[in-house]
C-alpha positions in Angstrom: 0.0 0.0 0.0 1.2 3.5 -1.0 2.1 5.8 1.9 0.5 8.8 1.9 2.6 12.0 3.5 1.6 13.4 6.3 -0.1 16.4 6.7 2.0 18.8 9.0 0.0 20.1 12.1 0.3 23.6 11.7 -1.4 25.4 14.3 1.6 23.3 16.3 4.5 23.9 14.0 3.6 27.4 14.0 4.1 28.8 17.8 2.4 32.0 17.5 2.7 32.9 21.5 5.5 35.7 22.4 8.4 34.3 23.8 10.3 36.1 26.8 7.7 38.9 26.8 4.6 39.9 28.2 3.6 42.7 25.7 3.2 40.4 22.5 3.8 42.2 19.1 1.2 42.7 16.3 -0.5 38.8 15.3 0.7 39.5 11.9 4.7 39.5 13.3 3.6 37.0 15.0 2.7 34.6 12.2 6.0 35.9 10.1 8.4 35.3 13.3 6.7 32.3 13.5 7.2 31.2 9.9 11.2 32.8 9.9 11.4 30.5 13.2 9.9 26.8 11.8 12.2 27.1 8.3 15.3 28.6 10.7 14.4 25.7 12.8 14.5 23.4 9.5 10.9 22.3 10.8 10.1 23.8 7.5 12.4 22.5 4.8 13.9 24.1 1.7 11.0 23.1 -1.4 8.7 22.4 1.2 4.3 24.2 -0.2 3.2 26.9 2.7 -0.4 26.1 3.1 -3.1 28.8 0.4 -3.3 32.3 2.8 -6.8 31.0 3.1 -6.2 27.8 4.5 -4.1 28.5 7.0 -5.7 31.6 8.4 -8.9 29.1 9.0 -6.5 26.9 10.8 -4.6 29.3 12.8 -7.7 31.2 14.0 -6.7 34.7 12.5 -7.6 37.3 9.5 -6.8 36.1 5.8 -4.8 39.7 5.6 -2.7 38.6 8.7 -1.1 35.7 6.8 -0.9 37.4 3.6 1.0 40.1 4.9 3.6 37.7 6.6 3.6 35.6 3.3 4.4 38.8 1.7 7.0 40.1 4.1 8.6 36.9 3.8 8.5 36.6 -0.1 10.1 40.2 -0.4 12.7 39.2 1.8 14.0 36.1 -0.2 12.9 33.6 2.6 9.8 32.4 0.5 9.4 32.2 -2.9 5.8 33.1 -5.2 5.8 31.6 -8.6 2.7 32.0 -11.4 1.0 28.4 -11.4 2.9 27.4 -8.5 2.5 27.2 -4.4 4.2 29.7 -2.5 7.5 27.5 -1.4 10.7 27.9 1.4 13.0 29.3 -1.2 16.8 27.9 -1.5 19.4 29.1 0.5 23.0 29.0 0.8 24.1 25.9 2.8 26.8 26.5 5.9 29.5 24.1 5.8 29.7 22.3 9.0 32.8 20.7 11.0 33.1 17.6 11.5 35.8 15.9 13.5 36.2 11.8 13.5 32.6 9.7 13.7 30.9 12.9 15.3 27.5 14.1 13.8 28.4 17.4 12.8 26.5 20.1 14.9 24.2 22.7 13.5 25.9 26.3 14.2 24.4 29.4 14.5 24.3 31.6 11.1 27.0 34.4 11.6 24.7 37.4 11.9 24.4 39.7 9.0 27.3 42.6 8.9 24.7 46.2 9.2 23.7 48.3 6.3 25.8 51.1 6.3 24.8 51.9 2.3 20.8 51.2 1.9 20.2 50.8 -1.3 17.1 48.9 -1.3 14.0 50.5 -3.4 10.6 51.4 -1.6 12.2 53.0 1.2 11.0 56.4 2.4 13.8 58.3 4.1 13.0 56.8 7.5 15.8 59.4 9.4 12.9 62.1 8.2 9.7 60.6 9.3 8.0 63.1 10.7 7.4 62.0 14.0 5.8 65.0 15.9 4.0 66.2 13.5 2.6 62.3 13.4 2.6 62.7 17.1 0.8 65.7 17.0 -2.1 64.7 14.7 -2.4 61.5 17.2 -3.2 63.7 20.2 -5.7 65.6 18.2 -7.0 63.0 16.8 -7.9 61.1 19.5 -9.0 64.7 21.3 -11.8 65.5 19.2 -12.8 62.0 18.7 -16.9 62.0 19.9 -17.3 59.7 22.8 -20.1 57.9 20.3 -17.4 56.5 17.9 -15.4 54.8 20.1 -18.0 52.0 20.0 -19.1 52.7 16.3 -18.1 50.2 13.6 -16.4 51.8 11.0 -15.7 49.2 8.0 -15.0 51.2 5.2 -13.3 53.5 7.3 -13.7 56.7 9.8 -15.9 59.4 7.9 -13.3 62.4 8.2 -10.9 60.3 7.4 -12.5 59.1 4.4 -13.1 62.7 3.6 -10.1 64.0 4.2 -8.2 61.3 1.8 -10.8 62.3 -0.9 -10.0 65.5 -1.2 -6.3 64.4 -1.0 -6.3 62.8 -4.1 -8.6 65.6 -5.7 -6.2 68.1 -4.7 -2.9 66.3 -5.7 -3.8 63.5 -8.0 -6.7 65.5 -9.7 -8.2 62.3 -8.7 -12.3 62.1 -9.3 -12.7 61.6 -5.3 -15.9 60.9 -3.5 -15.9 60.4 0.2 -18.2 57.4 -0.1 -16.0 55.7 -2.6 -13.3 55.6 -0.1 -12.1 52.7 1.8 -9.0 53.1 4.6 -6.9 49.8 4.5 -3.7 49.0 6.1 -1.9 49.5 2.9 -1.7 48.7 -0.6 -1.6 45.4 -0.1 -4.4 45.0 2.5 -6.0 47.0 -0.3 -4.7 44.7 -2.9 -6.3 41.9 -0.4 -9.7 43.0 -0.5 -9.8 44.2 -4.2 -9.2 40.3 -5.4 -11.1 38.7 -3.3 -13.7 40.4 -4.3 -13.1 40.4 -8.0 -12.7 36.5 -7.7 -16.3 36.8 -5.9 -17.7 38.2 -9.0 -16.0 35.4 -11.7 -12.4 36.7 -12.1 -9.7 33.9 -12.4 -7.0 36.0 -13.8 -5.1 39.0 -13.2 -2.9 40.8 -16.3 0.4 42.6 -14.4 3.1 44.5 -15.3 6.2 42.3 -15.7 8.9 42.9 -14.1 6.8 44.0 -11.6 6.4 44.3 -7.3 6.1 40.4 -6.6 4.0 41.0 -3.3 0.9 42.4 -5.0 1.0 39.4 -7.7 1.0 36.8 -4.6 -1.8 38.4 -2.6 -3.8 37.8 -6.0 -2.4 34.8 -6.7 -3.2 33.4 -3.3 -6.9 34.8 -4.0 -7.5 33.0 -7.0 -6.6 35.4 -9.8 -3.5 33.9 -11.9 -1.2 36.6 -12.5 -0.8 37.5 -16.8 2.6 39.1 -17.6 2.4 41.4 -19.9 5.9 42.9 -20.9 6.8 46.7 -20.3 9.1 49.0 -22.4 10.3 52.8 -22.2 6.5 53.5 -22.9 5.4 51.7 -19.9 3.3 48.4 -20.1 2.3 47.1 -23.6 -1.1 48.0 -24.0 -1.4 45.8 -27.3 0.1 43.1 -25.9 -2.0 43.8 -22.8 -5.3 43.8 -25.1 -4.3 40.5 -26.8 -3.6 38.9 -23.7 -6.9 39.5 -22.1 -8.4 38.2 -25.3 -6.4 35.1 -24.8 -7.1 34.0 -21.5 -10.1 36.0 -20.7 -8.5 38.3 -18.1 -10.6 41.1 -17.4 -8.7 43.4 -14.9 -5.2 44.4 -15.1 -2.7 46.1 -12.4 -0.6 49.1 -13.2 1.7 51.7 -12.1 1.2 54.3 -15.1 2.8 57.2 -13.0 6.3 55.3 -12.7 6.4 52.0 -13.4 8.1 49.8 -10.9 10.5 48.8 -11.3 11.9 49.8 -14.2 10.8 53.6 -14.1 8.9 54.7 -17.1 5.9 56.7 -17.2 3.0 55.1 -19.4 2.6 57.0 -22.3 -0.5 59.5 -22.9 -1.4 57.4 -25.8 -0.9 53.6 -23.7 -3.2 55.4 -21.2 -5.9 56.6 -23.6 -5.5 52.8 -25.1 -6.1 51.3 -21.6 -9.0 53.3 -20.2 -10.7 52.1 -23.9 -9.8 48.6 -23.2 -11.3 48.9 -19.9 -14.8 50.3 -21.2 -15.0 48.4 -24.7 -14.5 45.0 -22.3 -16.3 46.4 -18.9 -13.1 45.5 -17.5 -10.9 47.0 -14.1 -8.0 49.2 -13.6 -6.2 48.8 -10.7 -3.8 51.6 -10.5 -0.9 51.3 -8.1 0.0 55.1 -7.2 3.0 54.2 -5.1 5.1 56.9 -5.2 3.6 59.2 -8.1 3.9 62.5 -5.7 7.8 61.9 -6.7 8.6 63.6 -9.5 11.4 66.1 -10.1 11.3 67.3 -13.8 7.9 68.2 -14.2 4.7 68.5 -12.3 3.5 64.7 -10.9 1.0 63.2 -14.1 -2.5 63.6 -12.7 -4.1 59.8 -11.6 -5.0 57.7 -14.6 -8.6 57.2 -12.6 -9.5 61.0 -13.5 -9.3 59.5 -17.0 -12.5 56.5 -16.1 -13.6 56.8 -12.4 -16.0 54.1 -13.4 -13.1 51.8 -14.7 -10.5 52.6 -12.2 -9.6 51.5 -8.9 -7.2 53.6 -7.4 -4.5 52.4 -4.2 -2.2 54.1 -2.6 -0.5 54.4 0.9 2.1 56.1 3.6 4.2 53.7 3.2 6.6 54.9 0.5 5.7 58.8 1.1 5.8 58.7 4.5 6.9 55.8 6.7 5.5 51.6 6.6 5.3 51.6 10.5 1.9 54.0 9.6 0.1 51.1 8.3 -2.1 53.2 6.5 -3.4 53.0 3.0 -6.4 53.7 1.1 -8.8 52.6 -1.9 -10.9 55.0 -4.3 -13.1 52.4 -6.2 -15.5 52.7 -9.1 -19.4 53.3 -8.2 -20.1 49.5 -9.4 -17.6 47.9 -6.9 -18.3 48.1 -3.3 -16.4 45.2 -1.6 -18.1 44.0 2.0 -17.1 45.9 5.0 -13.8 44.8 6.4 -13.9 42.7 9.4 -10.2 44.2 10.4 -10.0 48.2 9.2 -7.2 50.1 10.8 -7.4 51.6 14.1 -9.7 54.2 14.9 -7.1 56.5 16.5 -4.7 56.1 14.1 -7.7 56.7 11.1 -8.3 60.1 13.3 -5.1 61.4 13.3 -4.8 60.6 9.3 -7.6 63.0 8.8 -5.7 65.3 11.0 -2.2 65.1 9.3 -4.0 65.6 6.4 -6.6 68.4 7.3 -3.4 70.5 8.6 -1.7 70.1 5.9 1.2 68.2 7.1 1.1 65.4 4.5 1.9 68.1 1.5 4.6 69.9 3.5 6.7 66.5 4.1 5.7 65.8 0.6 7.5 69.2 -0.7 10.4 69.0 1.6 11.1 65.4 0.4 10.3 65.8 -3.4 13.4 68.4 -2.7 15.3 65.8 -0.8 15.3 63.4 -3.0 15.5 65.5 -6.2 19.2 66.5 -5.2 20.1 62.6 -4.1 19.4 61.2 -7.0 21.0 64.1 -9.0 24.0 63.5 -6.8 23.9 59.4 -7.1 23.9 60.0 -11.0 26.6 62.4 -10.7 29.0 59.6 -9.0 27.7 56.7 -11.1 29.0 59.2 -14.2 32.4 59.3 -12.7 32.9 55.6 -11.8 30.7 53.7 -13.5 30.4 56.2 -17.0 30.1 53.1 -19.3 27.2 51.4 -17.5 23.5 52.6 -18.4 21.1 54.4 -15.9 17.8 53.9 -16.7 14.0 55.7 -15.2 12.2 58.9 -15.8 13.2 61.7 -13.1 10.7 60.5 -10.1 10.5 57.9 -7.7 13.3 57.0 -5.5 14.7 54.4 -7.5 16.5 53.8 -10.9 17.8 50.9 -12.9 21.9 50.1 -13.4 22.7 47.9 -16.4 25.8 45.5 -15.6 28.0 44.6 -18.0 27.0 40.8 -19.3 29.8 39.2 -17.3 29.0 40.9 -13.9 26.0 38.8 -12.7 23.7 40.8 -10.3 23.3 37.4 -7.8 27.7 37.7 -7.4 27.9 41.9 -6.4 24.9 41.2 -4.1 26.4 38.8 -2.3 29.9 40.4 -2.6 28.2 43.8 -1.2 26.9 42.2 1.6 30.3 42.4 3.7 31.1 45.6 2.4 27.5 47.1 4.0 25.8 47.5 1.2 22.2 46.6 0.5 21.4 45.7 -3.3 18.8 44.2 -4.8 18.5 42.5 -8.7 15.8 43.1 -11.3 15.3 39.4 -11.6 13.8 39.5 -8.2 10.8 41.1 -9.9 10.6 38.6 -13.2 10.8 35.1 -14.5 11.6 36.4 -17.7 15.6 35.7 -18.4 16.1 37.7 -21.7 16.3 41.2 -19.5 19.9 42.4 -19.1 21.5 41.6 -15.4 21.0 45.2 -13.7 20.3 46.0 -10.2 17.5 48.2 -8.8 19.1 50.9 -7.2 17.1 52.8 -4.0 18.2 56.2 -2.6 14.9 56.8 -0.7 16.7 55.7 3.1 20.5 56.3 1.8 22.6 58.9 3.8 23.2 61.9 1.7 26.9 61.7 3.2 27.6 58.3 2.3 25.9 58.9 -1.5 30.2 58.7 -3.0 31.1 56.7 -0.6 28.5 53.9 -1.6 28.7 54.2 -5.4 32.8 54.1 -5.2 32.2 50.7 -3.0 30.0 49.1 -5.3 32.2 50.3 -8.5 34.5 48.4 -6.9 32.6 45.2 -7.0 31.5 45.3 -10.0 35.0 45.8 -11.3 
């Protein structure tokens, strides 16, 4: 008789109580420190199918977007890997040669920890040295001040009216967004947002998802994970390829697509005026569903910031966007401006009241737009200064991405593989990361995807001469 494997007992595999503490953290660190801990542990090996986000929220006893977000923490760090058609997996890792000495089992060490990051240049990092804490602080107190006695017990699940009110004119102010209050929903983030977006759309008959490729690989999991197989459709200097785009719908009968048309991510174009007329069309000719990622579209340093691609079809459109890459990811604050037609059910986990007050208040006072201005400045004169020393030691390698953002794209030369300066940078303090972590596709040149958003103005020469180095 064929022995059948066993299924792994994972509300006892997974630990999810606080060790050595008696304030616990957040239940979604729980469930990633939990996860990190079982494949540390090699209770999890390397190869070895995580359970469908769905599955093993039901068995652990928590939210589907708790597990989501630790699936996607730990696929953005490397430690799980997301494929299209494929379970989420422990991803490979390098192996640690271990002593051995006569007959002895050799003993499991310790990994060496990992040398600090004196050069961060990971993208979708914010400058985190200039999060601004008391005016954050400040719009907390307030917040919570003028908070009426009568909403502390109120549900709220599409989110706190003023601060629904207050994002809505937001976008209608910045984004020339068409912005009504009632269309707004306050999420944890773009991917809580993501979260609730394809659920619903796989609620109403969706099976498939067309995204940008290379794109962010956490956004095409959370789909993924809700049922919507992930369409690659190719990008160029014009942004994604709305023919290709069209034909590929056609194909596999896709009827929503994700997109960053104000700077594509990661390889930094803006979609073209005529690829976003195309899109929008696409979108009404098929009754199909735009689901615009406006991640860091208040970036940009050579013209005025493209109004929102939603202005374009507010009934096509589904606009998301968050603090996280303007302001700081500890916020945990996001929002969604949806069409009239899609209202997804209340959420059974919005955000904190308190913290949904004071986002209305660092809002209303204008306090968003003034750390907006001072770090579109900020950043401007960073990435003029990281071009500046990637001319002088690096002048035959290509730079790549419109003026925005707070990334651009290296080239390296064809016998410099991206895998071998990562790993060499590592000891030298640097944080890098490849393009190929955001594709499958292997005819791409080797480049790396360079952040400035969290690196030190002072160590901008410092950290280009360093990694000129390696890739010498």
């Amino acid at each position: 008789m064929q022995k059948t494997r066993p299924i792994l007992a994972w509300e006892t595999l997974l630990d999810l109580e606080a060790e050595g503490t008696d304030a616990r953290p957040p239940l979604r660190d729980r469930v990633e420190n939990a996860l990190r801990r079982a494949i540390d542990e090699g209770r999890l090996a390397t190869g070895s199918a995580v359970p469908p986000s769905r599955t093993l929220a039901e068995t652990l006893g928590v939210s589907r977007w708790v597990v989501t977000e630790a699936y996607g923490q730990l696929v953005a760090e490397g430690v799980l890997e997301a494929r299209t058609g494929s379970a989420t997996r422990v991803a490979e890792r390098q192996e640690v040669p271990k002593a051995t000495r006569g007959n002895d089992h050799p003993r499991p060490r310790d990994p060496a920890p990992a040398p600090p990051i004196r050069y961060d240049l990971r993208p979708g990092i914010p400058d985190l040295r200039a999060t601004p804490r008391s005016r954050w602080a400040a719009a907390l107190r307030a917040g919570l001040a003028d908070l009426p006695d009568r909403e502390l017990a109120a549900a709220h699940p599409f989110g706190y009216a003023p601060s629904r009110a207050a994002v809505a004119a937001y976008l209608s102010r910045s984004r020339h967004a068409d912005a009504d209050p009632d269309r707004v929903t306050i999420t944890h983030g773009a991917t809580d947002g993501m979260e609730i977006l394809t659920r619903e759309l796989h609620v109403r008959g969706h099976r498939a998802l067309l995204v940008e490729d290379p794109s962010w690989p956490r956004l095409r999991a959370v789909a993924e994970n809700n049922g919507l197989r992930p369409i690659r459709v190719p990008v160029d200097d014009d942004g994604v390829d709305i023919e290709m785009l069209a034909a590929l719908a056609t194909r596999t009968g896709a009827r929503a697509a994700l997109v960053t048309p104000a700077h594509q991510f990661p390889l930094g174009a803006a979609l073209a005026p005529s690829r976003r007329e195309h899109l929008v069309r696409w979108a009404r000719e098929y009754a199909g569903l735009v689901i615009e990622d406006d991640y860091d579209a208040e970036f940009r340093y050579d013209r005025r910031p493209v109004p929102a691609l939603q202005r374009l079809a507010p009934d096509r459109v589904a606009l998301i966007g968050s603090l996280s890459k303007s302001v700081s990811p500890a916020l945990g604050l996001g929002w969604m401006l949806l069409p009239p037609n899609l209202a997804p059910p209340p959420s059974a986990a919005p955000p904190s009241l308190i913290d949904q007050a004071a986002l209305a208040e660092f809002i209303t006072r204008g306090d968003l737009e003034r750390h907006l201005r001072s770090s579109r400045t900020r950043f401007r004169r960073r990435r003029q200064r990281l071009l500046d020393a990637l001319t002088i030691e690096l002048p035959e390698l290509a730079v790549t991405g419109i003026a925005a953002g707070m990334h651009l794209v290296l080239t390296l030369p064809s016998h410099v593989p991206a895998s071998a300066v990562i790993g060499a940078g590592t000891s030298e303090g640097l944080a890098l990361t490849s393009l190929r972590r955001y594709t499958d596709t292997a005819d791409r040149p080797d480049a790396l995807v360079l952040g400035y958003g969290n690196l030190d103005d002072a160590l901008v020469e410092e950290a280009v001469a360093r990694l000129a180095a390696l890739v010498r």
